[in-house]
N, C-alpha and C positions, 0 to 999 in steps of 0.2 A: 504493500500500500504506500502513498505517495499522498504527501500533505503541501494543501496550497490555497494563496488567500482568492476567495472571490470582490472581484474588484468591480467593474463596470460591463463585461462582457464575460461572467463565467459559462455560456453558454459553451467555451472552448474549450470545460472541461466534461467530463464523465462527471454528473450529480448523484450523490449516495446521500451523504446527510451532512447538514451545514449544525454548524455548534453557534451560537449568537451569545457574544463572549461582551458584557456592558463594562462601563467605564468605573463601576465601582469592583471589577473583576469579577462576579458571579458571572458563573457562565450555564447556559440553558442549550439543549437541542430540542429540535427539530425536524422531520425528514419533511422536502418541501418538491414538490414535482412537478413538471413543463408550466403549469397553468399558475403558477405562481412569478413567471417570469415577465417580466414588460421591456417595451423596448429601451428604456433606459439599464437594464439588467435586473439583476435582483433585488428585490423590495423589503426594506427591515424599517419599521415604522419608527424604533428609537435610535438612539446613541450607539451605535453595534459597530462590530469589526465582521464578517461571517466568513468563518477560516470552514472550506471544502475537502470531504476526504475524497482521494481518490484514484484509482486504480493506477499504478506508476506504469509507465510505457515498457511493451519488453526488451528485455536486452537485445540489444543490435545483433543482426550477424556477425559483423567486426570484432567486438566483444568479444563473443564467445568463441571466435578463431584467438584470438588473443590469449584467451585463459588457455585454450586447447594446446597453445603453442608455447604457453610459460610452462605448464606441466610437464610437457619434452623436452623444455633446455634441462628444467630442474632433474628431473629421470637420466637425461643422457650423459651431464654432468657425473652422474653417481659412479658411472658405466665403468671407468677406469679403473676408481677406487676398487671396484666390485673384483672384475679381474682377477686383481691383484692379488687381496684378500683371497678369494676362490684358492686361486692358486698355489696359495700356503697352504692349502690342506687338501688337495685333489690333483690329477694329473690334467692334462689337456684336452683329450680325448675322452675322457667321463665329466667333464665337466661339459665339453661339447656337446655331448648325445641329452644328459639332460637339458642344458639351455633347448637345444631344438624339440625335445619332442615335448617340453610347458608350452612352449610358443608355438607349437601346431595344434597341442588344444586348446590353446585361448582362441585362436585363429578359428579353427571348427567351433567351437560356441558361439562366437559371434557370427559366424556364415549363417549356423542352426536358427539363430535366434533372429536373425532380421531376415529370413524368411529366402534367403542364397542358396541353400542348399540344391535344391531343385536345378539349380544352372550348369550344375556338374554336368547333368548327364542331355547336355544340347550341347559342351565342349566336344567340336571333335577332334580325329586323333590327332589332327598336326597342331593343334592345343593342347595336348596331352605332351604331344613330343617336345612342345616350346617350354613347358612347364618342366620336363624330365631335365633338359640341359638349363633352366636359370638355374632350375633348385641344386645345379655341381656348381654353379657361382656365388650363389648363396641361398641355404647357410651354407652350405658344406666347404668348399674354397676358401670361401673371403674370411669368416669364422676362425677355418683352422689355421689360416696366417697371422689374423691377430691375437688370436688367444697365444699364439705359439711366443709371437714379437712381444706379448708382455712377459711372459715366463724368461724370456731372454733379458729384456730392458728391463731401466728405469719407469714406474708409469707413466711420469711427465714426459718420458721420451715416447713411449708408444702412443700416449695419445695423442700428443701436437705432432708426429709424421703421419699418423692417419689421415690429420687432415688438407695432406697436398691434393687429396682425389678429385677438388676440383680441377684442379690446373691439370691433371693429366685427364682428364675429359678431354679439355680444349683440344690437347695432343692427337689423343684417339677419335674425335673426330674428324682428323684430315683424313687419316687412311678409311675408316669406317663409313665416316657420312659425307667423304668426297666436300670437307669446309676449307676456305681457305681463310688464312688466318692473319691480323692485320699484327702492325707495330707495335699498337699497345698488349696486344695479347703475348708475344712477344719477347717483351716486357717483361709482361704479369709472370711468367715462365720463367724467366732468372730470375728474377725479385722472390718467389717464391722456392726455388730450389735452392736458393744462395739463403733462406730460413732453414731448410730441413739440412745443410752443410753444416751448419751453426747451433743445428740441437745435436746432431751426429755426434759430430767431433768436442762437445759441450766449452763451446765457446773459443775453439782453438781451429779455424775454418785452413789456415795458412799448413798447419799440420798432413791438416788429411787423416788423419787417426781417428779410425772412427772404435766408438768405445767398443762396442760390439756388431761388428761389422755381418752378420749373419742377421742379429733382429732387428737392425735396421732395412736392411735389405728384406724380411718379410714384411715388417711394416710399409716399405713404401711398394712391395708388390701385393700387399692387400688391397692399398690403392688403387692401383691398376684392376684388379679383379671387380674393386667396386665400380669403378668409372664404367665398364664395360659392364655390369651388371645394367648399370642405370641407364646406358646406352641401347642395350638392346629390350628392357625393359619397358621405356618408354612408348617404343614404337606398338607394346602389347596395349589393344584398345577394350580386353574385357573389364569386367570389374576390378579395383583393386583388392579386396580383402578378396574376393574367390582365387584370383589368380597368384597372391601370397602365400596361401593356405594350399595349394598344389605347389607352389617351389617350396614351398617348408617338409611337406609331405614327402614329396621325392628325396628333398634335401635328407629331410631324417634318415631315411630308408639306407641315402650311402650312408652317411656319419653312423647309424648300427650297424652295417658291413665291416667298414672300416676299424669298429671300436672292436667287433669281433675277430677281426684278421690278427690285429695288433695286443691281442690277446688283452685289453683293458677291461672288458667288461664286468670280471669279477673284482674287478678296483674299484671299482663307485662306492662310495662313501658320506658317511654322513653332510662333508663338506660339498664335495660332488652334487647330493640332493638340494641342500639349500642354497650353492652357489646357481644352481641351475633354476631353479626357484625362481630367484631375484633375479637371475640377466634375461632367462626366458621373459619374465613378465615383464619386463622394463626397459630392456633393450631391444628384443627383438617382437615381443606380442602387442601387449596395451599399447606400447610408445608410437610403433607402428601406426596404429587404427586412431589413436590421439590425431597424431600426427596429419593422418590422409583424410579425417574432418575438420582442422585446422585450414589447409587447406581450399578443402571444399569450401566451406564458411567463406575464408578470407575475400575480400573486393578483389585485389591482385595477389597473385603467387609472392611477390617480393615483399608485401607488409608482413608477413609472418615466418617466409623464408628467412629474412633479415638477420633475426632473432637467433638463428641455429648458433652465429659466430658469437654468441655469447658462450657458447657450450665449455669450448675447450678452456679458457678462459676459468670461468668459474670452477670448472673439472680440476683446476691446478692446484684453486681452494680446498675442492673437498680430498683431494690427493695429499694435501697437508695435515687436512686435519684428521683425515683417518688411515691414511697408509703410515706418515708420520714422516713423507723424502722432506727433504729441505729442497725447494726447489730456485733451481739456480739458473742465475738471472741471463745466462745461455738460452733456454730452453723458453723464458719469458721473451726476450728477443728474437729468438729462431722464430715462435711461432707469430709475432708482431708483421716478420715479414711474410709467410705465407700468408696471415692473414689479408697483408696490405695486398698480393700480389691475385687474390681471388677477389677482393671488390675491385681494384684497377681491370681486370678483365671483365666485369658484370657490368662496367657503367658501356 
């Protein structure tokens, strides 16, 4: 509800019931309906104020992409820390298979419940076969590169190289989608690789010494996996949550093969369950469907897109205060220039 005074034209508002509040402070109601109004507005015989209750306007679309989209930075920020944690107490691969197969039933409950389900069986097979190779790019690929590059790094380093995946878009778009690509872009491309040199090598770019030359090199080939995920991705024009919930689906399917081959399967453990718990639900399920109503809601894709580069950023915060790195001012700078070098290609 939503309080407001009637003045000279409250016919601009929704009338429920006006309180007639006099000048010696008693106040009285009233419920007062159309045929009380005149064209000079509403009629109050004494000394009165007539404060109108009424119905407050609904929240905006905008709005509620807005909250939809604070919830994702706040969730995706966590993502690192989680990891990390996980990690302390599970292997890679049993933390993998669970993260995927929470977030293919979150994915399946919400298909079930908003009434999706049914769309399955009008996909045909070359939708089936589209959905069989995303879901080797993710989860199953892009997944097992990152999970792998934090168990190697620092978290602040795997998550500020996660985020060159824009810039190697731009890249994989010449060969992929035949783009050609200007100065500034470029640009954006050193500017941003000349950041992921300087979390590398943490602060020491002249070197070349990179601390751990293996999980950097998964981290930034996660990026690649991802760029091309989103590349070929987009061009898919089904539903989004139907066609998530077939790459998660397939995805699982290898990542239990795989967890089987590598004999991990009897390693899942307490941490394994709840580490998989929390990234399923918040990395890869809820955050997702947040995210692709955010979205939707939003007037433009870039009012809420905007928002994502707060993630890593704050991610460093919550890296501090619950991993416990001291994060050094390397890794705060690396990723200042990726950042700069993916809005200089966006404008």
């Amino acid at each position: 509800m939503g309080l407001g005074v009637a003045k000279d034209h409250p016919a601009t508002l929704q009338p429920a019931r006006f309180y007639k509040k006099s000048m010696h402070g008693k106040t009285r109601s009233a419920t007062f309906h159309t045929s009380c109004k005149t064209d000079a507005g509403w009629f109050f015989p004494d000394d009165t104020t007539a404060v109108l209750i009424y119905n407050a306007p609904a929240m905006s679309n905008q709005k509620r992409a807005y909250i939809y989209a604070s919830a994702v930075v706040v969730f995706w920020s966590t993502i690192g820390s989680a990891f990390k944690i996980a990690l302390a107490h599970t292997g890679v691969w049993e933390l993998l298979l669970c993260s995927s197969i929470v977030a293919t039933a979150v994915l399946l409950a919400y298909v079930a419940l908003t009434g999706r389900l049914a769309a399955l069986s009008h996909f045909t097979l070359r939708d089936y076969r589209s959905s069989a190779l995303l879901g080797l790019l993710n989860p199953l690929l892009y997944y097992a590169l990152v999970i792998h590059a934090y168990d190697l790094l620092p978290a602040q380093q795997a998550s500020t190289l996660n985020w060159i995946w824009p810039i190697v878009l731009v890249l994989l778009s010449i060969p992929v989608l035949k783009h050609k690509i200007g100065l500034r872009s470029v640009l954006a491309v050193v500017i941003s690789f000349f950041g992921v040199v300087i979390i590398g090598t943490r602060g020491r770019p002249l070197d070349w010494r990179f601390e751990s030359p293996l999980g950097v090199a998964l981290a930034l080939s996660s990026a690649v996996v991802w760029a091309l995920f989103w590349t070929y991705n987009t061009r898919d024009k089904r539903d989004e949550a139907t066609r998530l919930l077939l790459n998660f689906a397939f995805g699982s399917l290898y990542i239990l093969a795989a967890t089987l081959v590598l004999g991990r399967c009897t390693r899942i453990n307490t941490g394994a369950i709840l580490g998989g718990l929390y990234i399923g639900l918040f990395e890869l399920g809820i955050t997702f469907l947040l995210w692709l109503k955010a979205l939707r809601l939003s007037e433009t894709t870039a009012r809420v897109a905007n928002l994502v580069y707060i993630v890593p950023f704050l991610g460093l915060i919550v890296i501090r205060i619950t991993v416990g790195e001291t994060i050094a001012p390397a890794t705060i700078l690396g990723l200042a220039f990726i950042i700069t070098g993916i809005l200089l290609q966006r404008k």
